[in-house]
C-alpha positions in Angstrom: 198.5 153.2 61.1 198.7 151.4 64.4 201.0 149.5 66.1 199.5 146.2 64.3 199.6 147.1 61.3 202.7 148.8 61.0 204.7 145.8 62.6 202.6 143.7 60.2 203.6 145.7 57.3 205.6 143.9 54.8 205.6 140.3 56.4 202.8 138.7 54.6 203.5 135.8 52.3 200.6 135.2 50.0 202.6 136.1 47.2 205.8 134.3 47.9 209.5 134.8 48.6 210.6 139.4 47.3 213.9 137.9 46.0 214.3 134.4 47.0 213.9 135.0 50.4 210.3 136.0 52.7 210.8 139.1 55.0 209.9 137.4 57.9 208.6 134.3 59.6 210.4 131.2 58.5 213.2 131.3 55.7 212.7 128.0 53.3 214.9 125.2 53.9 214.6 126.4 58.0 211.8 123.7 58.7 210.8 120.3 56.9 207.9 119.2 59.6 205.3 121.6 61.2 202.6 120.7 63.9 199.5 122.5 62.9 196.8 122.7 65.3 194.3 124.8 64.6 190.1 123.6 64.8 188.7 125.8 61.7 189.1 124.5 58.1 190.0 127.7 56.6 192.9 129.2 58.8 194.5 125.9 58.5 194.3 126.1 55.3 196.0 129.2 54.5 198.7 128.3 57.0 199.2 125.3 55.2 199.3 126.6 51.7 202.2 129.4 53.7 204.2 127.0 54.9 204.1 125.0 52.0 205.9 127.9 50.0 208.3 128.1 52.8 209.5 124.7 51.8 208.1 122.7 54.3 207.7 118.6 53.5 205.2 117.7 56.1 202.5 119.5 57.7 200.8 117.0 60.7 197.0 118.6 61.4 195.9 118.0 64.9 192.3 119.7 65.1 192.0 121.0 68.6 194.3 121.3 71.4 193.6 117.8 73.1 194.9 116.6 69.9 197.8 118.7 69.3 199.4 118.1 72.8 199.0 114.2 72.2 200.8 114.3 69.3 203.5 116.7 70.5 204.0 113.8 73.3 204.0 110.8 71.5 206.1 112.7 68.4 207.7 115.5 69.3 211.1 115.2 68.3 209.7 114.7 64.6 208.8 118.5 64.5 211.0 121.2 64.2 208.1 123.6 64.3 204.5 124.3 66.0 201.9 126.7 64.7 199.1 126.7 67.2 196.0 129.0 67.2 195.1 130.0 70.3 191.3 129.6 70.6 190.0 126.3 70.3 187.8 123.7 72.7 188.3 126.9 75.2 189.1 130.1 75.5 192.7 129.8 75.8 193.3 126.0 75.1 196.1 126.4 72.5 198.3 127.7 75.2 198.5 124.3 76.3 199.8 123.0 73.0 202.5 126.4 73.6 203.3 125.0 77.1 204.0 121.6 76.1 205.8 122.9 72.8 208.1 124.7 74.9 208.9 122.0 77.3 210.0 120.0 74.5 212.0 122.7 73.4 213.8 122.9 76.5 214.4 119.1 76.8 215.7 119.4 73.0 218.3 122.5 74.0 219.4 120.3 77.2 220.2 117.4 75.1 221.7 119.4 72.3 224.1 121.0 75.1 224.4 117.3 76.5 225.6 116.2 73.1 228.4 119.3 72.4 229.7 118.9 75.6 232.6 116.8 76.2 231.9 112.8 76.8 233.1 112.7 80.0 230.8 114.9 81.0 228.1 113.7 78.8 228.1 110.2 81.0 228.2 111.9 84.2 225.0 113.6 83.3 223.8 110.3 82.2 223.8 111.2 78.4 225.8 109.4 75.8 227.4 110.5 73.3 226.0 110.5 69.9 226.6 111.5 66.8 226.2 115.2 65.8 223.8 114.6 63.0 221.3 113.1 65.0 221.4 116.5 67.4 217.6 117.9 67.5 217.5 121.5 66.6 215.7 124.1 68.4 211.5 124.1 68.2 210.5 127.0 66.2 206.8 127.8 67.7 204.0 130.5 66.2 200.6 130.6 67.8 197.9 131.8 65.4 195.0 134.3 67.4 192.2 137.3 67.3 193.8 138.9 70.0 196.3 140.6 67.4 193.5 141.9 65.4 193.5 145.2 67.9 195.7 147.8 68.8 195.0 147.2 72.7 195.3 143.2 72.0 198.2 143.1 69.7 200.1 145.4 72.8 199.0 142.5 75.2 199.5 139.6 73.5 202.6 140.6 72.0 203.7 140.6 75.9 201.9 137.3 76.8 202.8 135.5 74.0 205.7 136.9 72.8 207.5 137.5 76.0 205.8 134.8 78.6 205.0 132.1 76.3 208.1 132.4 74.4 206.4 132.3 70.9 209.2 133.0 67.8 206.2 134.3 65.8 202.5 135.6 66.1 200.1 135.3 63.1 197.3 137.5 63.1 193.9 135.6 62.0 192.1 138.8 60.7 193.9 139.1 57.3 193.9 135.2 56.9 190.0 135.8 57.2 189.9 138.6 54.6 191.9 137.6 52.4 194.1 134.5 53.1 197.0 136.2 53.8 198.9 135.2 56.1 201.6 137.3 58.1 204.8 136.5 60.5 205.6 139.1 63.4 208.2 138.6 65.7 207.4 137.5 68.9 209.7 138.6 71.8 213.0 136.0 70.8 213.6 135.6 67.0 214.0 132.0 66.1 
């Protein structure tokens, strides 16, 4: 068994919740709103019908990565959660929708430290006090790719994505194309 699939092992969700709760990727109830971005119909799909049985409301579609990273601007704080694939108008475009998903995320954890912080020093940091259930929770981001499919790939972009881009979770695309299943491994941090 390699590295892939043994880490793999277990964490697919096509059937649903093993006793209420999935053994990895997001726990229901953890997200309501999800950024999709992903070009091809049938991936989207799948992750789609995934996250739908992990509870989540509202799934936006942006088609490409042009699209995604438009959205993530304009609406960002709507999300609580980006799934990405990887390879899209280029190459490597999606890891432009995990750069600007991560920016956000680090604006978010600023202003959620901003907000628990005493007032006084909320207003010298020029933020002001709200209330606590307006406070933004972390971004949960995933990035959908091929390069998991291999023993080699899955070793380096466990490290790239995992560890560089920051990515909570990394969805192989080879079972979603077999089969439609789709499975959560952790990336380097778990969300």
């Amino acid at each position: 068994m390699t590295d892939s699939e043994s880490m793999a092992k277990g964490t697919a969700s096509s059937g649903g919740p093993e006793g209420g709760r999935f053994k990895q990727g997001p726990q229901p109830g953890s997200l309501t709103r999800v950024l999709l971005v992903d070009d091809n119909d049938r991936y989207a799909k799948s992750l789609t019908e995934d996250l739908h049985r992990r509870g989540v409301e509202d799934i936006v579609r942006a088609v490409n990565a042009k699209e995604g990273v438009e959205l993530l601007r304009a609406r960002g704080d709507e999300f609580d959660g980006v799934v990405s694939d990887i390879s899209m108008e280029h190459q490597i475009s999606g890891l432009r929708v995990l750069r600007v998903a991560r920016a956000l995320d680090k604006q978010r954890r600023a202003t959620v430290i901003a907000r628990t912080d005493d007032p006084r020093q909320q207003s010298l940091r020029g933020h002001q006090a709200q209330d606590e259930s307006t406070t933004l929770r972390p971004l949960m981001v995933a990035c959908a790719t091929t390069g998991l499919d291999t023993p080699a790939g899955y070793q380096f972009n466990k490290f790239l994505l995992g560890t560089l881009y920051r990515c909570d979770f990394l969805i192989p695309k080879r079972p979603i194309k077999r089969d439609g299943k789709v499975f959560w491994i952790r990336g380097a941090k778990v969300w």
